[in-house]
C-alpha positions in Angstrom: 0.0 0.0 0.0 0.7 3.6 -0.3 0.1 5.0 3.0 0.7 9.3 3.4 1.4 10.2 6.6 0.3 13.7 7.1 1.7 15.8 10.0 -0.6 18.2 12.0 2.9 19.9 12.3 2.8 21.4 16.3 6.8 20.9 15.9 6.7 20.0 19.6 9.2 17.8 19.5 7.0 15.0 22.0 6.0 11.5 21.3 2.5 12.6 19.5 5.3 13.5 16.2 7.8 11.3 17.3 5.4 8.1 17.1 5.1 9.2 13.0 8.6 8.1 12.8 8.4 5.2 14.7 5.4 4.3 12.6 6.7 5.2 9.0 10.1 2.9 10.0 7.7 0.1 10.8 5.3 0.9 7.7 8.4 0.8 5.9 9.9 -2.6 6.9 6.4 -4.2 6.5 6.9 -3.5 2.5 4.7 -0.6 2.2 5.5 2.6 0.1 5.5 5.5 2.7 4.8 9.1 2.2 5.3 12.2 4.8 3.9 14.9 4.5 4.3 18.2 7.2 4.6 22.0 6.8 7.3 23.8 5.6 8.2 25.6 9.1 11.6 25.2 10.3 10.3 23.5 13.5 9.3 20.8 11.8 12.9 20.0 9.9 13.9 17.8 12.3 11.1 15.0 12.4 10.9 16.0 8.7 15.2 14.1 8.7 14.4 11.8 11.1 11.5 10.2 8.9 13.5 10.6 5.5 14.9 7.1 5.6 11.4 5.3 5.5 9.2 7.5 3.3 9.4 10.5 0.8 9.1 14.3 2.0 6.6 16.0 1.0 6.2 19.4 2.6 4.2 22.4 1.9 3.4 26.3 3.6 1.1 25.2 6.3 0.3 27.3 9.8 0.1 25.2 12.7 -2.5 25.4 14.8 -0.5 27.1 17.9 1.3 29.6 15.2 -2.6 31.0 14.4 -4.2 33.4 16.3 -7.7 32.1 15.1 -7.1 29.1 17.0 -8.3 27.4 14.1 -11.7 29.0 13.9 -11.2 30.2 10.7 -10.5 28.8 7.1 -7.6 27.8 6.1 -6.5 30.3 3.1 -8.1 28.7 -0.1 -4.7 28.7 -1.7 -2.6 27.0 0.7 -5.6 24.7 1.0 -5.1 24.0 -3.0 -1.6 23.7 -2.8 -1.9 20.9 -0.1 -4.6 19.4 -2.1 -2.7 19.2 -4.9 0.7 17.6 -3.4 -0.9 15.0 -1.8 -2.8 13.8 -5.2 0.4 14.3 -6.9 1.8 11.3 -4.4 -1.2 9.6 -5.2 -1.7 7.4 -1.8 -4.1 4.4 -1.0 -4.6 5.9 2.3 -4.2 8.8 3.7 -3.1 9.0 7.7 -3.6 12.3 9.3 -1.9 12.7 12.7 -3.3 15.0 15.5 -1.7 16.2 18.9 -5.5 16.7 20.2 -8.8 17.6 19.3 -8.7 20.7 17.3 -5.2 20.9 15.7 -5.0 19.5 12.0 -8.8 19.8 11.3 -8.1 22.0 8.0 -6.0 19.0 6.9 -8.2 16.4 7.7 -11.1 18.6 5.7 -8.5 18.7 3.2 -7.9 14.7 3.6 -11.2 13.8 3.0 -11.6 16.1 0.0 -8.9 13.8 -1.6 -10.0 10.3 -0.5 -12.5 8.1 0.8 -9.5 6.2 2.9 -8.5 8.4 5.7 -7.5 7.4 9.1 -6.9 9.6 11.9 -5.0 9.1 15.5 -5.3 12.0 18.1 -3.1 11.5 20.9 -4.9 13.6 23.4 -8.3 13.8 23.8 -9.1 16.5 26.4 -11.7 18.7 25.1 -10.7 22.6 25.1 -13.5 23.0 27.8 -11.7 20.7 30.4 -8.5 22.3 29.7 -9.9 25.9 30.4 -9.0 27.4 26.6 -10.2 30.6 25.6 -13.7 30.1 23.2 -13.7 26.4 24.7 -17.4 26.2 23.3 -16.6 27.3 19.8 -13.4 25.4 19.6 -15.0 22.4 21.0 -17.9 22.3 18.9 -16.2 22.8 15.3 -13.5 20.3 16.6 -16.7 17.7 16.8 -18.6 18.8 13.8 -15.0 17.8 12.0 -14.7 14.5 13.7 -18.3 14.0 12.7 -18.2 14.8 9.1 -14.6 13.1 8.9 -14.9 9.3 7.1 -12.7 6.7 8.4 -11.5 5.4 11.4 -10.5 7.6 14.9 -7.5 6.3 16.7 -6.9 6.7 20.2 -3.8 5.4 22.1 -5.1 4.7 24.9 -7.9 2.7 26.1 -10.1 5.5 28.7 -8.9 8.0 25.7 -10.7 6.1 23.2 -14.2 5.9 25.2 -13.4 9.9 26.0 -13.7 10.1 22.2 -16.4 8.7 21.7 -18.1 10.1 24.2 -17.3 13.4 22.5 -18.6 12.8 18.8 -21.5 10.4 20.4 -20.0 7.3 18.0 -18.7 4.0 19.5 -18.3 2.5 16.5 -15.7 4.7 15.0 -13.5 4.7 18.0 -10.5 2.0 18.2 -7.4 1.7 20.3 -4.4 1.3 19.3 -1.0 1.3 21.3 1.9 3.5 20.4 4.9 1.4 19.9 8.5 2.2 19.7 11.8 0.5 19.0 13.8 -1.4 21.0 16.4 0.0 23.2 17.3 -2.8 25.5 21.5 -3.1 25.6 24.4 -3.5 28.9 23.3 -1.4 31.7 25.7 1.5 31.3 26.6 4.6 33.7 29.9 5.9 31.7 27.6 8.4 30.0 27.0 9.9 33.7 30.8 11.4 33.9 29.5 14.6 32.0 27.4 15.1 34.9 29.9 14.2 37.6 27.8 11.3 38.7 28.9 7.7 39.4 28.1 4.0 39.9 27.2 4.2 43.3 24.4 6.9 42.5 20.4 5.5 42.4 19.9 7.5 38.7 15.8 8.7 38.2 15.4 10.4 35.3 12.6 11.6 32.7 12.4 12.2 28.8 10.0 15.5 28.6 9.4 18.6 27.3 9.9 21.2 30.5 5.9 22.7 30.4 3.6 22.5 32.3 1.5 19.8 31.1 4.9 17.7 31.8 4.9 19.0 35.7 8.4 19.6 35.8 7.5 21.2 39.3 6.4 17.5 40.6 9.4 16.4 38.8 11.8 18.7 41.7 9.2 18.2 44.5 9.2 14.1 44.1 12.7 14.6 43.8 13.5 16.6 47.1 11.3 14.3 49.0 13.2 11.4 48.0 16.4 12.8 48.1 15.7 13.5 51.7 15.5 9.6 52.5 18.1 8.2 49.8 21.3 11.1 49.7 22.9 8.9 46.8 19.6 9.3 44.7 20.0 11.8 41.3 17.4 13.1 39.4 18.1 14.1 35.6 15.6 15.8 33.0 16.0 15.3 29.8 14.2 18.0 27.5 13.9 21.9 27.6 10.9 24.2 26.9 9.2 27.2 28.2 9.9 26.5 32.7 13.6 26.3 32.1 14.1 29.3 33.9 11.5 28.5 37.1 13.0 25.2 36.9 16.3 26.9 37.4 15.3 29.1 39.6 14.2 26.6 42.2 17.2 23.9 41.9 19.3 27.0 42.9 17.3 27.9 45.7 17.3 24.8 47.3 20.7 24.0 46.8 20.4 21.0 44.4 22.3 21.9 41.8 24.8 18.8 42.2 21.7 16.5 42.6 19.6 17.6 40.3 20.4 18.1 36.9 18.3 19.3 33.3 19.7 19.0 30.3 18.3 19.6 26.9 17.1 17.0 23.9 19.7 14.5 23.4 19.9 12.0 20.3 20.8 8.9 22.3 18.2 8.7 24.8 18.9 4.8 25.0 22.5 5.6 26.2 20.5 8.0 29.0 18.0 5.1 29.9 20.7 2.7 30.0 22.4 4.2 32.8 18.9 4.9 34.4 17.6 3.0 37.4 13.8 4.3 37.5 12.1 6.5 35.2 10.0 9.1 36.9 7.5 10.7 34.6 4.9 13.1 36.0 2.7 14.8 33.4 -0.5 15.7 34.5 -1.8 14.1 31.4 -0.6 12.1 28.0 -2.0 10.5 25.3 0.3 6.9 25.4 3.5 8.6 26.1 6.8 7.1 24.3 9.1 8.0 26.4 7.2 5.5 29.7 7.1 2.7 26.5 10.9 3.7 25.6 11.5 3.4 29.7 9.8 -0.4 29.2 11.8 -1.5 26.1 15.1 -0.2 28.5 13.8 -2.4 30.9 13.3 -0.3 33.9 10.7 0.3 36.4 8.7 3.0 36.5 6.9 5.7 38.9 4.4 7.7 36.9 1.4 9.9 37.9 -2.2 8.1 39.0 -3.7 9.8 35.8 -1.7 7.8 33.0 -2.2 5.1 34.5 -5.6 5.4 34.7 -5.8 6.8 31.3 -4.5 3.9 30.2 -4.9 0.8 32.2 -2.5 -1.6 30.3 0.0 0.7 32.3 -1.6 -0.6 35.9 1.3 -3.3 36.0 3.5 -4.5 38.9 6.8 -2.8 37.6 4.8 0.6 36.8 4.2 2.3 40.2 1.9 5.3 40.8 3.5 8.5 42.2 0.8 8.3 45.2 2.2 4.8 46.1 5.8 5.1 45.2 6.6 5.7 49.1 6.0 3.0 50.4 7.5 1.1 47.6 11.4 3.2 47.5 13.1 1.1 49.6 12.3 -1.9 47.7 13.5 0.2 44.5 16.7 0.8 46.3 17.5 -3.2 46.0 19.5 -3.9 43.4 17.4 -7.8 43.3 14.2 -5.8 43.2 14.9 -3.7 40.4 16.2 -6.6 38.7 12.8 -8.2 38.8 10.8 -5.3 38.0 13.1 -4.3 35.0 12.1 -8.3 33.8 8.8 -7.6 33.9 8.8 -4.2 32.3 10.8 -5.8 29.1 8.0 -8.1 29.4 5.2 -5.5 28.7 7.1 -4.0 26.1 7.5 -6.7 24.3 4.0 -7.7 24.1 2.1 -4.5 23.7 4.6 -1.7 22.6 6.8 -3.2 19.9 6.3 -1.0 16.9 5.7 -4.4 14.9 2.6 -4.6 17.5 1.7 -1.3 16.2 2.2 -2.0 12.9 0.0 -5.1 12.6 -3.0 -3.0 14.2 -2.7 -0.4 12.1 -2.8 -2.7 8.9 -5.9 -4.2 10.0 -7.5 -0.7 10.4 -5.4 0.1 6.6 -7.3 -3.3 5.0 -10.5 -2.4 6.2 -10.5 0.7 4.3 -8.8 -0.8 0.9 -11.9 -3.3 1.5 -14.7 -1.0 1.7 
């Protein structure tokens, strides 16, 4: 098949693009023919080179939903709409995949999709409605993002299971609604801390860290407060962020105040995250929310253990698993963490769930079903 894999192009650099490339290497390796398609804008270059082994670029002038100060409310210029039109029948796909970050971004581009072709397919990573996430013009933005969904053909992916019945509960369909798990590659090699020596850390240090972009959905401040609290009943613990954004400088601001600066550590995006989780010993995550978030499955196919917030979990219940522990619980369950034995079993066990529900061949099988169905119809 010739499958286009179209870009809602936030450029935020989190696991909502970053799954595209997962999926167009899988796509790829699976024989298909793979198109990508994202805007021009020099935020997007990056995923744009990161996907160019596995499928043609096709780019084109495109605001982004966070770049407009409609919101989205408005029509996209008839023009640009043409233009984006026409690349995409120039590729001339079987199926056309549009990605979305949430609700409302990329809904010009799946008006556009469905303009083109009777085969479109859709995944939105997060489905919290602008009314629950207090946005200005919530109604408004709310109700075209629905009359979209509604009027959209094909399938509506969510990543997660309690994401997929939000969903539906918001366009008032069932049957259009399917989960399907992120997957990601496979980053399981020798537990390694020689990468640490560029932060002056060492063997003997209990290493927590987190893949994230620093804002505030992400809760960097829960990050440093977890942090403190466990640094005041295991000194050798270290906590490292990987990521930057927006709270750098509150992030800053607060390590300094309190001292930390030795103990607690940010740096910004790194290209060999499984060098990172390698020398990790427990991946702390605490975003408020997430759709499926990559960087807890990239934590699982490193084989460690996990502490991440009540609300993923319960967002997405394949996550409620005995080496994943809630933030509210973790307490009680550091100093098992802090044996070596322990986190040897837990690390098994988180390998384990990779490999049977995260594996971007998993992900790759589902979405061919959902790919067939269309070709079939």
């Amino acid at each position: 098949m010739r499958i286009l894999l179209v870009s809602s192009s936030s450029g935020s650099k989190g696991g909502g693009e970053i799954f595209l490339r997962y999926l167009a290497k899988g796509l790829s390796e699976a024989g298909h023919t793979v198109g990508f398609w994202c805007s021009t804008q020099d935020q997007m270059d990056t995923l744009a080179e990161s996907i160019s082994p596995y499928a043609a670029i096709i780019r084109s002038p495109y605001p982004n939903l966070y770049t407009r100060k409609d919101r989205g409310l408005l029509k996209l210029d008839a023009g640009m709409s043409s233009a984006i039109q026409g690349s995409w029948l120039e590729w001339s796909p079987d199926i056309i995949h549009i990605n979305k970050q949430n609700l409302e971004d990329g809904n010009d581009l799946l008006e556009i999709a469905n303009a083109v072709s009777s085969r479109v397919i859709t995944t939105i990573h997060i489905t919290q409605t602008a009314r629950e996430l207090n946005a200005v013009l919530a109604p408004l933005r709310d109700r075209k993002s629905r009359k979209n969904l509604r009027r959209s053909s094909g399938p509506l992916i969510c990543v997660s299971e309690n994401r997929t019945d939000a969903l539906a509960a918001f366009i008032g369909n069932t049957e259009r609604c399917h989960c399907v798990h992120n997957g990601v590659e496979d980053f399981e090699q020798p537990k390694s801390k020689q990468i640490l020596d560029a932060l002056s850390w060492s063997q003997e240090h209990l290493i927590f860290t987190c893949v994230a972009r620093l804002v505030e959905q992400k809760n960097p401040m829960l990050f440093l407060h977890t942090a403190q609290e466990i640094l005041g009943r295991i000194s050798h613990a270290r906590f490292l962020w990987i990521g930057d954004g927006p709270m750098e400088g509150e992030w800053d601001d607060l390590v300094e105040s309190k001292q930390l600066e030795t103990k607690i550590k940010r740096i910004g995006w790194q290209n060999n995250i499984p060098s990172w989780l390698a020398a990790t010993d427990i991946y702390l995550h605490t975003a408020a929310f997430e759709g499926l978030p990559l960087s807890i499955l990239e934590a699982l196919s490193a084989s460690l253990p996990c502490i991440i917030t009540d609300n993923i979990i319960e967002e997405s219940p394949t996550l409620n698993y005995p080496s994943i522990i809630p933030l509210s619980k973790y307490a009680s369950q550091l100093d098992e963490l802090c044996s070596p034995g322990h986190r040897e079993s837990a690390a098994s066990l988180s390998r384990a769930l990779f490999e049977d529900k995260f594996s971007i061949a998993s992900m790759v099988e589902a979405y061919e079903f959902h790919y067939m169905g269309l070709m079939n119809s």
